[in-house]
C-alpha positions in Angstrom: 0.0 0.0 0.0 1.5 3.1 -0.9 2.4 5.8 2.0 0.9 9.4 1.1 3.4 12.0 2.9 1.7 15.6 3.8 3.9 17.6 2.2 3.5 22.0 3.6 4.6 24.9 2.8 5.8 27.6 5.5 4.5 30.7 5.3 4.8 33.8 7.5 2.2 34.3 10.4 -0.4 36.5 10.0 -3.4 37.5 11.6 -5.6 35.6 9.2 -3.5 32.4 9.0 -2.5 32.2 13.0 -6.6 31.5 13.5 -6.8 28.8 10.6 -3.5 27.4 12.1 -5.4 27.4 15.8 -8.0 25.2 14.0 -8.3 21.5 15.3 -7.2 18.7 13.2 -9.3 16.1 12.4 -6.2 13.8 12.4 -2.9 13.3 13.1 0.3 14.2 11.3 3.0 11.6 11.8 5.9 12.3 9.5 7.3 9.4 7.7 11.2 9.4 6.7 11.9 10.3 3.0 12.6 6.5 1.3 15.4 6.3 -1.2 13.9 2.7 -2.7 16.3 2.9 -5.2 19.2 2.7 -2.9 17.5 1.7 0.0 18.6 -2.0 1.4 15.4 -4.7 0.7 15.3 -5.5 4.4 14.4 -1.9 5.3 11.5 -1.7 2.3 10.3 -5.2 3.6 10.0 -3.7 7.1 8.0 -1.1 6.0 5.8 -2.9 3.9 5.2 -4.9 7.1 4.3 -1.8 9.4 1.9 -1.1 6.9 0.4 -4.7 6.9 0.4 -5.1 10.3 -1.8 -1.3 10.4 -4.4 -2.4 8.2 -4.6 -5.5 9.6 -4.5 -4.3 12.9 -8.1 -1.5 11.9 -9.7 -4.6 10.1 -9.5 -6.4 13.7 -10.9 -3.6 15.7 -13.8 -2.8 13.6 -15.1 -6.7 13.5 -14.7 -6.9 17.4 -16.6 -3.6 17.5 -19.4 -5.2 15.4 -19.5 -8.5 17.2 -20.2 -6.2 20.5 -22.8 -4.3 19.2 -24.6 -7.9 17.9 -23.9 -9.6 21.2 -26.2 -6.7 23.0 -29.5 -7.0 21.1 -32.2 -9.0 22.1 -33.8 -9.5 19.4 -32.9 -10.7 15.4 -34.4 -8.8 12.3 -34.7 -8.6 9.0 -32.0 -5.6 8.7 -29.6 -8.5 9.3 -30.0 -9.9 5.3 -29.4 -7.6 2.5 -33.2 -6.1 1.2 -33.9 -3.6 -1.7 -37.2 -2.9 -0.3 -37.2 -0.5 3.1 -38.6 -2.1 6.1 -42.0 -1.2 7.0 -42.1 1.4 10.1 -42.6 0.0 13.8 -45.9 1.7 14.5 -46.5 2.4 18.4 -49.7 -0.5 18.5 -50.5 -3.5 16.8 -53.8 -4.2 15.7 -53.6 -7.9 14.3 -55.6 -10.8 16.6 -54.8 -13.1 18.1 -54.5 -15.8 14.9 -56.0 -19.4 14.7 -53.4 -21.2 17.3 -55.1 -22.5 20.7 -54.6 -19.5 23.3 -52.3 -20.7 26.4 -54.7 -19.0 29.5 -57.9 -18.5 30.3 -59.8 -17.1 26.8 -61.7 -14.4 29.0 -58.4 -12.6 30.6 -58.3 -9.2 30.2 -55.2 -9.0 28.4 -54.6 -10.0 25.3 -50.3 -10.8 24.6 -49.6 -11.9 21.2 -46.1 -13.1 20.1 -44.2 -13.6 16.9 -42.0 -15.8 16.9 -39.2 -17.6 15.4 -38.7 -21.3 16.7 -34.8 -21.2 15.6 -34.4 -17.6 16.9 -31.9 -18.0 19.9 -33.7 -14.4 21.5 -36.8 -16.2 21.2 -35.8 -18.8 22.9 -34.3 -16.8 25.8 -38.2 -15.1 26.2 -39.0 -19.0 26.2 -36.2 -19.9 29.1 -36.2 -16.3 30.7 -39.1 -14.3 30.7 -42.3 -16.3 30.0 -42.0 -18.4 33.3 -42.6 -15.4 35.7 -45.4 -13.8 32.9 -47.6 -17.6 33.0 -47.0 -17.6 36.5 -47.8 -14.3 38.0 -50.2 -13.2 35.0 -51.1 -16.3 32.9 -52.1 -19.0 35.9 -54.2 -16.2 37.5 -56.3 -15.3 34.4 -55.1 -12.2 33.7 -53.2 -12.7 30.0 -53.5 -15.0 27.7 -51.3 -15.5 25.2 -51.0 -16.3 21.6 -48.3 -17.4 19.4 -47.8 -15.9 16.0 -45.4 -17.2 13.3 -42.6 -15.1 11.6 -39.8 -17.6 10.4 -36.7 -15.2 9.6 -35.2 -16.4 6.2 -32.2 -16.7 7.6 -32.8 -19.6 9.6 -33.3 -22.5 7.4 -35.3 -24.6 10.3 -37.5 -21.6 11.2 -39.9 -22.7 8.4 -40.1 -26.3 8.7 -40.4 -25.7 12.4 -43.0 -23.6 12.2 -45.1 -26.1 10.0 -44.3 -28.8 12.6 -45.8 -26.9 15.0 -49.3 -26.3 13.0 -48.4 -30.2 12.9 -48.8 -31.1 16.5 -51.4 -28.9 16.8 -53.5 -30.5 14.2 -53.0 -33.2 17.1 -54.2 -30.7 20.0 -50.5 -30.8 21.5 -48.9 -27.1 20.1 -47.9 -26.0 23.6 -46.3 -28.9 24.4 -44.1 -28.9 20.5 -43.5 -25.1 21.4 -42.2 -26.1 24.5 -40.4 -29.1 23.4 -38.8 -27.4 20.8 -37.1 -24.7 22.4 -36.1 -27.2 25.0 -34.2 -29.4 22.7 -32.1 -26.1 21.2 -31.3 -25.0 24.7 -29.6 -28.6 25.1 -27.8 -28.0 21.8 -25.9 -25.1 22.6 -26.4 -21.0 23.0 -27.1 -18.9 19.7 -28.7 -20.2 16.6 -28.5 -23.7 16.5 -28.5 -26.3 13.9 -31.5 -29.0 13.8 -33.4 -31.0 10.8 -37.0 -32.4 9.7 -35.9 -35.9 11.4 -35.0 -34.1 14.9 -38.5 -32.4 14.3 -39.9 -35.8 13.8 -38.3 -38.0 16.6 -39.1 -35.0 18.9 -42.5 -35.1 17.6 -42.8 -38.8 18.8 -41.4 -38.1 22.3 -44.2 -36.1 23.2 -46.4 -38.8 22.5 -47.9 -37.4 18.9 -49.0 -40.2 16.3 -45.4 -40.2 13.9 -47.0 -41.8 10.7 -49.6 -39.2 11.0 -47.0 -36.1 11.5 -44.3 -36.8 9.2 -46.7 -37.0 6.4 -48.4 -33.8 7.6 -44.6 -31.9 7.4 -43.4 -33.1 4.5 -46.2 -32.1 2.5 -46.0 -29.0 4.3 -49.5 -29.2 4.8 -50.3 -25.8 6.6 -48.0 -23.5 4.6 -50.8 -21.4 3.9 -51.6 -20.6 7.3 -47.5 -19.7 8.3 -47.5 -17.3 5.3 -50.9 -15.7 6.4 -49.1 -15.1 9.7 -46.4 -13.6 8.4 -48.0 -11.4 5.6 -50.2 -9.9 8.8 -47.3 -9.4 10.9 -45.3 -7.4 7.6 -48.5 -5.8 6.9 -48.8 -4.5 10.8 -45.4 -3.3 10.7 -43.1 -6.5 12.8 -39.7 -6.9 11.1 -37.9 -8.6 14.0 -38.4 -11.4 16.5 -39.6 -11.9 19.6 -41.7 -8.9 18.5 -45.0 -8.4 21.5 -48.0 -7.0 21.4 -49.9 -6.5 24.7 -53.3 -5.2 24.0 -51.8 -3.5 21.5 -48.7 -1.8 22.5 -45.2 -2.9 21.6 -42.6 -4.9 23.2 -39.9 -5.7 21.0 -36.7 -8.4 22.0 -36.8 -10.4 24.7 -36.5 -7.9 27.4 -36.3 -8.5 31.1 -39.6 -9.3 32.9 -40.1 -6.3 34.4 -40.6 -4.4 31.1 -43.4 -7.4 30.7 -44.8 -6.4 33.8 -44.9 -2.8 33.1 -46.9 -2.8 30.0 -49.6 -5.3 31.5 -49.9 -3.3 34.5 -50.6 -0.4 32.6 -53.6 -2.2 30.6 -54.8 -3.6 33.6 -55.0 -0.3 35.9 
């Protein structure tokens, strides 16, 4: 990489150049040695091809470690994350899509309605699952306060988020979704942390360890028999503005990630007050 020296020209101080000469900088001036290459020895040039490596090299570093921070602090995954040539629809402040065709986990009659859409292979969505939703079912959901519905939106990105999804309309074709959803996110959080790596047959054999019929839901996923009904969820979910999961609605307003439980708390106690 060739080395650009700053090269100026003295001139006598007065008052019009001492105040552009008090100016800040907006970098540094390092002065570099004037290189004779032609009788410069090779060692020398070599060492200063190597600074120069090592500087690049070095910036290159910092910059991924700063991105990887940034990434490891969100709690939730979105769309933003693949390339798009559309823009993203805008996160309005309440979301007015129902509740959707999945069996409700509560009592139908609570006051508060929490909707949730979700990704099965989305590692923040598993952290609500492991984190979060335990204190919300017991102090809110057991009591008949909330009830809660589950919403698909399968991030492209994850290449088990679909089949996963139609697994789940699977079991529930059975009358067992909240025990797949649970069984689901319980097998990833034996695999490992972040997004991890699964197939159809782990979503079959995990199928028949809950006790579902196999014969009967394998031939249900592979002809990806509710397809339909996935793309209808996420088309309403685009439509009402979500473009990241876990994305929440509680009686309307938004939670987005998987925040601690006390933001949880905070929005239902506002609707129920």
């Amino acid at each position: 990489m060739p080395v650009r020296q700053k090269r100026e020209e003295r001139v006598e101080a007065t008052p019009n150049t001492a105040s552009s000469e008090n100016q800040k900088k907006e970098y540094i001036e390092i002065p570099l040695p004037k290189l004779n290459l032609r009788s410069a020895p090779m060692n020398q040039i070599l060492v200063v091809i190597l600074v120069i490596t090592a500087f690049v090299i070095g910036s290159l570093v910092t910059k991924v470690q700063y991105l990887e921070k940034n990434a490891a602090g969100s709690s939730q995954e979105t769309l933003s994350n693949t390339p798009t040539t559309a823009p993203l629809p805008t996160r309005p402040t309440k979301l007015t899509v129902g509740p959707g065709k999945l069996p409700l986990l509560g009592d139908a009659n609570a006051k508060v309605t929490m909707i949730e859409f979700s990704d099965f292979q989305c590692p923040f969505c598993r952290n609500f699952y492991t984190q979060s939703l335990p204190q919300i079912k017991k102090e809110y959901i057991d009591t008949g306060k909330v009830k809660l519905a589950y919403r698909h939106y399968p991030l492209p990105f994850h290449p088990a988020a679909m089949p996963s999804a139609l697994a789940s309309e699977c079991a529930n074709e059975q009358g067992r979704f909240w025990d797949y959803h649970d069984k689901l996110f319980e097998e990833e959080e034996k695999l490992g942390q972040g997004t991890v790596q699964y197939t159809a047959d782990d979503l079959k054999r995990w199928a028949v360890e809950i006790g579902l019929i196999g014969i009967t839901f394998d031939t249900c996923l592979d002809s990806e028999k509710y397809k339909d009904r996935v793309e209808t969820d996420i088309q309403e979910a685009t439509t009402a503005g979500v473009n990241s999961t876990p994305t929440f609605s509680v009686n309307g307003e938004i939670v987005e990630g998987a925040v601690p439980f006390a933001q949880f708390k905070a929005a239902i106690d506002r609707t129920l007050k």
